[in-house]
C-alpha positions as CSV (number, residue, x, y, z in Angstrom):
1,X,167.0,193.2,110.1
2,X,167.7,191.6,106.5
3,X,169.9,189.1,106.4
4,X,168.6,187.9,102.5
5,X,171.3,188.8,101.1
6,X,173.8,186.8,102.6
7,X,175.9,184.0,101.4
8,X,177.8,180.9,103.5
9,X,180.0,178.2,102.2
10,X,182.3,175.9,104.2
11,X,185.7,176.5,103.3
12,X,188.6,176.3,105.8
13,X,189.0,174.6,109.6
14,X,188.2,175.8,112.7
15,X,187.6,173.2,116.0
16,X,186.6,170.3,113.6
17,X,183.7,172.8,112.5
18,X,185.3,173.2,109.3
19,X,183.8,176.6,107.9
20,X,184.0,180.0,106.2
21,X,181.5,182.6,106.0
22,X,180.9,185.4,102.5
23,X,178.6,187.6,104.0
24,X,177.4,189.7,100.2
25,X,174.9,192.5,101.8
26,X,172.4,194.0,100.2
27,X,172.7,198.4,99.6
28,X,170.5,198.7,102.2
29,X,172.1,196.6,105.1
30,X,175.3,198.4,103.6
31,X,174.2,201.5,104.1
32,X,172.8,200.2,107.8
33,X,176.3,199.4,108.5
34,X,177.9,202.7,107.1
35,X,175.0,204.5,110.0
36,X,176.3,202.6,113.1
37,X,174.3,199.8,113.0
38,X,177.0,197.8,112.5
39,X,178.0,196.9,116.2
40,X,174.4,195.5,116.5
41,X,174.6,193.5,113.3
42,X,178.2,192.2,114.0
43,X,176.8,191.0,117.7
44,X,174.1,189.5,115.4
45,X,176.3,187.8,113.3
46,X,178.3,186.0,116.0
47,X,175.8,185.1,117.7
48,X,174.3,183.4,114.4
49,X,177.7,181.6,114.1
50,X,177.8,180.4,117.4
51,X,174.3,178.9,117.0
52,X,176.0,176.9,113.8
53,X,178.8,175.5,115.9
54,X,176.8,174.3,118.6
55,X,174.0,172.7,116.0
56,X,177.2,171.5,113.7
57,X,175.8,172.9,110.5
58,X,176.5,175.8,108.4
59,X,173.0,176.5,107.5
60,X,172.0,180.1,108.7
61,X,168.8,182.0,108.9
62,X,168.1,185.0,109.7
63,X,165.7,186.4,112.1
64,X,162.3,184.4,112.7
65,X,164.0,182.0,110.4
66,X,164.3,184.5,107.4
67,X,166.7,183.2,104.6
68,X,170.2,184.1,104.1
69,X,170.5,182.6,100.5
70,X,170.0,185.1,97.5
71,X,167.0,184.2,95.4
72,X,168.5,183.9,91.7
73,X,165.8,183.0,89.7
74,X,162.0,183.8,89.2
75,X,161.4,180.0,88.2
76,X,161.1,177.3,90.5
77,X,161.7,174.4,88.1
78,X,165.5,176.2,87.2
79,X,168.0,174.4,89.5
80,X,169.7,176.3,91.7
81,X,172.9,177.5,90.6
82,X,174.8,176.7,93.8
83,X,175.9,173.8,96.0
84,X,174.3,174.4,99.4
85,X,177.1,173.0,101.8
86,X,177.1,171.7,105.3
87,X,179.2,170.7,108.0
88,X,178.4,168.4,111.1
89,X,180.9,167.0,113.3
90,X,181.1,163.4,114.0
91,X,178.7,161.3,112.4
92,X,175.4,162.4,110.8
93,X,171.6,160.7,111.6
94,X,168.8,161.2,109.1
95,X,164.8,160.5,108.7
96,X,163.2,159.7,106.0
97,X,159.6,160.7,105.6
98,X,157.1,160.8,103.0
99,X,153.6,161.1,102.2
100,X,152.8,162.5,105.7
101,X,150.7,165.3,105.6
102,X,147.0,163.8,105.9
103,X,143.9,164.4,108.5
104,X,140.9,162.3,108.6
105,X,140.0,158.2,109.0
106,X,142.8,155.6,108.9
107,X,145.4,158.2,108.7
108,X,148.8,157.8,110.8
109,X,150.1,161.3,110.9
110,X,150.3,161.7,114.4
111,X,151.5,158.3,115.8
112,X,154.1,158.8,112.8
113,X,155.0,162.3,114.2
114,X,155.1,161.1,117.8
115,X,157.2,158.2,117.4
116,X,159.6,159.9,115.4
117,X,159.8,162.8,117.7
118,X,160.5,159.9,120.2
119,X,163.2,158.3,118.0
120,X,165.0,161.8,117.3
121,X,165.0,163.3,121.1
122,X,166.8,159.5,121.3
123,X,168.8,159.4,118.5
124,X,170.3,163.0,118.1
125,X,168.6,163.1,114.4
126,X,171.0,165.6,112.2
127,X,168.2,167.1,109.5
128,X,164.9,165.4,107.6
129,X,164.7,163.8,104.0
130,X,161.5,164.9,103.0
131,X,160.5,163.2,100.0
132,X,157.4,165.1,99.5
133,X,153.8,164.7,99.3
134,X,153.5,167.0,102.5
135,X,150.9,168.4,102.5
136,X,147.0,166.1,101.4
137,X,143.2,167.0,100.9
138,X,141.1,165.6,103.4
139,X,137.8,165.4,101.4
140,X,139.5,164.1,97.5
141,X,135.7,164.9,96.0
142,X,136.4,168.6,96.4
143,X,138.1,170.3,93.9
144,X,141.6,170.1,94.2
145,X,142.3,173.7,95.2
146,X,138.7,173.9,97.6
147,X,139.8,177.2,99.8
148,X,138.7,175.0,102.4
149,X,139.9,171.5,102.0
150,X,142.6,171.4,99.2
151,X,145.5,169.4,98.0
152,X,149.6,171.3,98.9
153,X,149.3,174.4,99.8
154,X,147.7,177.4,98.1
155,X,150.0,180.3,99.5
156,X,152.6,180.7,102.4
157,X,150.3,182.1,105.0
158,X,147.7,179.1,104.4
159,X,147.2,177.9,108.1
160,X,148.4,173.7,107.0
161,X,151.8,175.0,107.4
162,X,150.4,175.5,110.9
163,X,147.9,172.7,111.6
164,X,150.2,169.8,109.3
165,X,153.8,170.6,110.0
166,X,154.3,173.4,113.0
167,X,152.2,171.7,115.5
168,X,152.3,168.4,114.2
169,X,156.4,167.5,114.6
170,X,157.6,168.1,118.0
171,X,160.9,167.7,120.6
172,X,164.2,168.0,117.9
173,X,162.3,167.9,114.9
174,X,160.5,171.6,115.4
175,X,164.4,172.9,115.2
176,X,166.4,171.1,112.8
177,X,166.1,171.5,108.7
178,X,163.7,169.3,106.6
179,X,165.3,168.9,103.1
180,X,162.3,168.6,100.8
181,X,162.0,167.6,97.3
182,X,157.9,168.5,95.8
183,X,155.5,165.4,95.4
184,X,152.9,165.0,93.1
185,X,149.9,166.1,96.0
186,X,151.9,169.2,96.7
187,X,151.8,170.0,92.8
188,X,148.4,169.5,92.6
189,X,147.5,173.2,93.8
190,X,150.3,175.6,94.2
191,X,153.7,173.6,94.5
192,X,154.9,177.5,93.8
193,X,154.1,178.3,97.3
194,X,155.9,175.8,98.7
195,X,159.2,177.4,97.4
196,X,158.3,180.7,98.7
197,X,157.8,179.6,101.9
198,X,161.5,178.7,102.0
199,X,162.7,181.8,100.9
200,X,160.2,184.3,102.7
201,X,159.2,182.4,105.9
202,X,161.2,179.8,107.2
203,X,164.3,178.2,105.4
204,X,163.9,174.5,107.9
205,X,161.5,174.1,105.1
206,X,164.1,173.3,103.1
207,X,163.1,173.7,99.4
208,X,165.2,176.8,97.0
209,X,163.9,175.2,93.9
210,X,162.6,171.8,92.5
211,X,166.3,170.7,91.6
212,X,169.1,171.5,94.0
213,X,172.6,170.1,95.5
214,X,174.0,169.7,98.9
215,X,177.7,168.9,99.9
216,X,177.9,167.8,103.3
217,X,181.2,167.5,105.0
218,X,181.0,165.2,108.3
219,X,183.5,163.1,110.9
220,X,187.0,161.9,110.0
221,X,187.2,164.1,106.6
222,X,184.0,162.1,105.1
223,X,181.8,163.7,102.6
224,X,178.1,163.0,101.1
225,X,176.3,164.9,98.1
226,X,172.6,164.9,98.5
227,X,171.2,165.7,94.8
228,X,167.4,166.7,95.4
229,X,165.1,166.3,91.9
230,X,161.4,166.8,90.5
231,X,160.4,163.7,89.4
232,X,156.6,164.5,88.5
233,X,157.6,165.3,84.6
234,X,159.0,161.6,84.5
235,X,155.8,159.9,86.3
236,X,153.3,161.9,84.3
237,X,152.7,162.3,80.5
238,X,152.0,165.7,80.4
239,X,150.4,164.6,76.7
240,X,148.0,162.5,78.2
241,X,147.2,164.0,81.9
242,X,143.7,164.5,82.4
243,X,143.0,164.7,86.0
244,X,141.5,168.3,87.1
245,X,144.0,169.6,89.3
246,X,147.1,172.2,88.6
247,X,149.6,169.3,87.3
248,X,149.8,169.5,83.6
249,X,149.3,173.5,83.5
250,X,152.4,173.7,85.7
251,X,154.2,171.1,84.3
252,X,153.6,173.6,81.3
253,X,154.5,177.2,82.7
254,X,157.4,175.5,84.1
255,X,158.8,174.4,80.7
256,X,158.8,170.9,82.3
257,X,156.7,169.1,79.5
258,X,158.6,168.6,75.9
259,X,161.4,166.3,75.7
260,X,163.7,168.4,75.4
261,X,163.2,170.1,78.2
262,X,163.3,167.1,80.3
263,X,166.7,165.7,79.0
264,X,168.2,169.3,79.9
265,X,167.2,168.1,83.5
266,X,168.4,164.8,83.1
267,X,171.5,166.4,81.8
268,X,172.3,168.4,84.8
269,X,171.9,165.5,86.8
270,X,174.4,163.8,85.2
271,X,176.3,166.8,85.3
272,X,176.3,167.6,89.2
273,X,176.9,163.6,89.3
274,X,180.3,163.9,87.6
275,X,181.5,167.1,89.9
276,X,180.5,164.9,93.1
277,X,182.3,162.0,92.0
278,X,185.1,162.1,95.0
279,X,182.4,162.1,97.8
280,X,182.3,158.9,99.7
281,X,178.1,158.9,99.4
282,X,176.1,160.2,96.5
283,X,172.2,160.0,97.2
284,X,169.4,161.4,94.8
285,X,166.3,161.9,96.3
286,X,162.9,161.9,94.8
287,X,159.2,161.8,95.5
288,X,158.6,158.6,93.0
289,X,159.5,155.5,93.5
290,X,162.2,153.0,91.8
291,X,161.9,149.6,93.9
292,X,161.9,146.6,92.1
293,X,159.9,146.4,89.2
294,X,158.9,150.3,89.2
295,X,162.5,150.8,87.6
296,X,161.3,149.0,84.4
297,X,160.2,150.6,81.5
298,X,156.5,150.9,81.7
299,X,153.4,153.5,80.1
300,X,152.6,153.5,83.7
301,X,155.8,155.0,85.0
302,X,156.0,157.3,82.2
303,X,159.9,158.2,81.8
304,X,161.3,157.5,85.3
305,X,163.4,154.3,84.0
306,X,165.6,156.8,82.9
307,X,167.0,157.3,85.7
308,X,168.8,154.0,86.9
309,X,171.5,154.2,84.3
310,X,172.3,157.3,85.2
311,X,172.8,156.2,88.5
312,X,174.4,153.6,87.2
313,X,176.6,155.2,85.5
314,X,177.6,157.2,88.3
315,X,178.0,154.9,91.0
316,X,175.2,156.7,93.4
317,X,175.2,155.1,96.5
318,X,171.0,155.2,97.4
319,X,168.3,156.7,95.7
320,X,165.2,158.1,98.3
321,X,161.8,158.0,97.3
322,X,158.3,157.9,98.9
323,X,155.1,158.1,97.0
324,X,154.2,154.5,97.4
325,X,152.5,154.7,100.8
326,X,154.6,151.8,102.6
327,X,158.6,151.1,103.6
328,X,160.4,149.2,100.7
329,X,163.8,148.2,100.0
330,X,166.0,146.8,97.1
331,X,169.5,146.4,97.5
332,X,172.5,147.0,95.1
333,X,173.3,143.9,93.5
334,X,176.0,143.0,90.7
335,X,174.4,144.7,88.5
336,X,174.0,147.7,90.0
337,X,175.8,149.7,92.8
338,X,172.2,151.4,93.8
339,X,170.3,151.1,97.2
340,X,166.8,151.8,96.2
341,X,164.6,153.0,99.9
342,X,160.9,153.9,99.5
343,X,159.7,155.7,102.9
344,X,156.1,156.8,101.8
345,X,154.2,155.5,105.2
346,X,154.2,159.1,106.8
347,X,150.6,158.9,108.0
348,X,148.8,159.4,104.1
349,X,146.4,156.0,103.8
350,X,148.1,153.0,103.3
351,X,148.5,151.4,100.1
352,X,150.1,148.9,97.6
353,X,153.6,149.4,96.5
354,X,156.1,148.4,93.5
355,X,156.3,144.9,93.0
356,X,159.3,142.5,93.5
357,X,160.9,144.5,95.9
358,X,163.5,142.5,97.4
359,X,161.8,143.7,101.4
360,X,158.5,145.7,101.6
361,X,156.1,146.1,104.5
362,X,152.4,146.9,103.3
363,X,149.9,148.7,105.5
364,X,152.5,149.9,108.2
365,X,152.7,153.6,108.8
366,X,156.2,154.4,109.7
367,X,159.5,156.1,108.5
368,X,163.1,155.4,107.6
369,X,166.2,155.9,110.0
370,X,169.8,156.6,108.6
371,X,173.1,156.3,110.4
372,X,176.1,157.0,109.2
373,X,179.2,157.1,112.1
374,X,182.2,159.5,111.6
375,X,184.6,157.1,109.7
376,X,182.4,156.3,107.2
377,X,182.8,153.0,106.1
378,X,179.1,152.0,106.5
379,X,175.8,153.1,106.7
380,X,173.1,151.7,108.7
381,X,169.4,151.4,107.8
382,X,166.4,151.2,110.3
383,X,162.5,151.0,108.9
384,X,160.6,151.6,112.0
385,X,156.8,151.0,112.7
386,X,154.7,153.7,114.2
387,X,151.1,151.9,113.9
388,X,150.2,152.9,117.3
389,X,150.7,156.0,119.6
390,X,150.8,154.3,123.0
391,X,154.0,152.3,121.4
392,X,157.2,153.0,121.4
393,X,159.2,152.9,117.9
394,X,159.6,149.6,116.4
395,X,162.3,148.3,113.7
396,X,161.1,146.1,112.0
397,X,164.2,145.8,109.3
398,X,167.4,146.9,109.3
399,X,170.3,146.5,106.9
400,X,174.1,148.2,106.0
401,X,175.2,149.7,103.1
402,X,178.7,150.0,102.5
403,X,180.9,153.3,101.2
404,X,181.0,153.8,97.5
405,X,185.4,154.0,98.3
């Protein structure tokens, strides 16, 4: 059955599930239809909506998880053309997980899986900020695309989508949607198939392009726009990369390397900032991070200070971000509306992170729990420790940040 074709945006009210469905069919499901296949496909249909009202979110797939959303462009690194838009009733519950996807010594995938499969089945956890870096070489001697032992993934059969993520996340987190932005690890081979694997496998891996919206619509009327960016061509001088990986030629077919280029992205994320302006949260997420002193202008960060005034400008509620390989914090101050989180302890070996954060816990594998209740007014933060297996979850800091209104 092909469902590709198929559009869904929220639109008008039914039960608190507030929702609309376009259906746009392809010529050959019409022509299905026109043959008397359409009793079948309309049973198929409901019983696709019905799914969405008991899960609370308008984000459909087809059968075996096939996509419903049209593919609109053959470049990855072209945002996506349309907001993708949700709807959850009461309050909404989030993770935060990055740098996750790595076997061998002094790793932490699995307690990290385990406890968060704990804290979820507990919790009632709505979807998964993925903030990328998903998917690690084991052996970083090999070359970085080793059939064997390599860095991302290098197609949307390769088994890691198997060994690091399938079998890996259990209980709630195996069914709801994993909203991904690409880190730099996943560049390093074949970020390309990452993409593809949204749109030809399973859309819980939730990645339509490197740059992409969402519009969620939850509790008492509340809304939240989840703006989801590359960040890699504003950590790495594509003029001075060396390293031998796939980086710096796909920062190039991807038209992601002049300056030019890279203000035409900054430019659209000002632009979907200004059309999201009457939601009560605005978050950007990101693979690289922004805490403390990593917001500075520095050769080291490349061009990523950019991107504070701009949030800034546009009073964004949090930015998400992992990359550093701990759980970090800086909060909005008078100077700046912006919650900076860094949630990069998903089980990749520990390291240092940005200094002066205002809280930061080194050499602690864990992730970051979001809470925001139906009316609104405040969202509530939990970093939890997962060092061990036989533990249960731990938080080890918590914090609020109020409603932009």
């Amino acid at each position: 059955m092909e469902f590709s074709n198929i559009f869904c945006h929220t639109d008008t009210n039914y039960n608190n599930n507030n929702f609309s469905i376009i259906y746009k069919y392809s010529s050959r499901l019409q022509n299905k239809t026109k043959s008397g296949f359409g009793t079948l496909l309309n049973k198929m249909i409901l019983l696709l909506l019905f799914i969405a009202l008991i899960q609370g979110i308008i984000l459909i797939s087809g059968e075996n998880g096939a996509n419903i959303y049209e593919r609109l462009s053959d470049s990855i690194s072209d945002p996506y053309p349309f907001v993708f838009e949700e709807n959850y009733d009461g309050g909404i519950n989030f993770l935060v997980l990055g740098d996750w996807g790595q076997k061998g010594p002094n790793t932490g995938q699995p307690q990290v899986a385990a406890a968060m499969k704990t804290w979820s089945d507990s919790n009632g956890t709505t979807f998964v900020i993925n903030v990328g870096d998903s998917f690690y070489q084991t052996n970083n001697s090999l070359p970085a695309i080793d059939p064997n032992d390599h860095e991302g993934v290098l197609s949307i059969t390769d088994s890691k989508w198997k060994t690091y993520w399938l079998d890996v996340y259990g209980g709630k987190l195996k069914d709801i949607t994993w909203f991904s932005v690409g880190g730099n690890h996943d560049w390093y081979s074949n970020v390309t198939a990452e993409v593809d694997y949204f749109w030809d496998v399973d859309s819980r891996f939730f990645l339509p392009s490197l740059y992409y919206v969402r519009k969620i619509e939850f509790g008492d009327g509340i809304s939240a726009a989840f703006i989801h960016i590359d960040t890699n061509p504003y950590y790495y001088n594509y003029t001075t990369y060396n390293h031998s990986n796939n980086l710096k030629q796909s920062l190039h077919d991807f038209d992601l390397y002049t300056s030019e280029q890279l203000d035409d992205r900054l430019n659209w994320l000002e632009k979907q900032l200004e059309d999201v302006q009457d939601a009560d949260w605005i978050f950007v997420v990101g693979h690289h991070p922004l805490i403390g002193d990593c917001r500075l202008q520095n050769p080291a960060y490349y061009l990523m200070y950019k991107l504070p005034p701009i949030f800034i400008k546009y009073n964004v509620s949090a930015y998400f971000n992992g990359h550093a390989h701990d759980l970090s914090y800086s909060a909005a101050n008078k100077t700046s509306p912006v919650t900076y989180f860094g949630s990069g302890a998903g089980g990749a070996l520990l390291g240092t992170g940005c200094p002066n954060p205002d809280w930061i816990s080194l050499y602690t594998f864990g992730f970051l729990s979001v809470s925001i209740p139906a009316d609104g007014k405040t969202l509530y933060f939990d970093f939890v420790n997962a060092n061990k297996n036989d533990t249960s979850p731990k938080v080890i800091y918590s914090g609020i940040v109020s409603s932009r209104k």
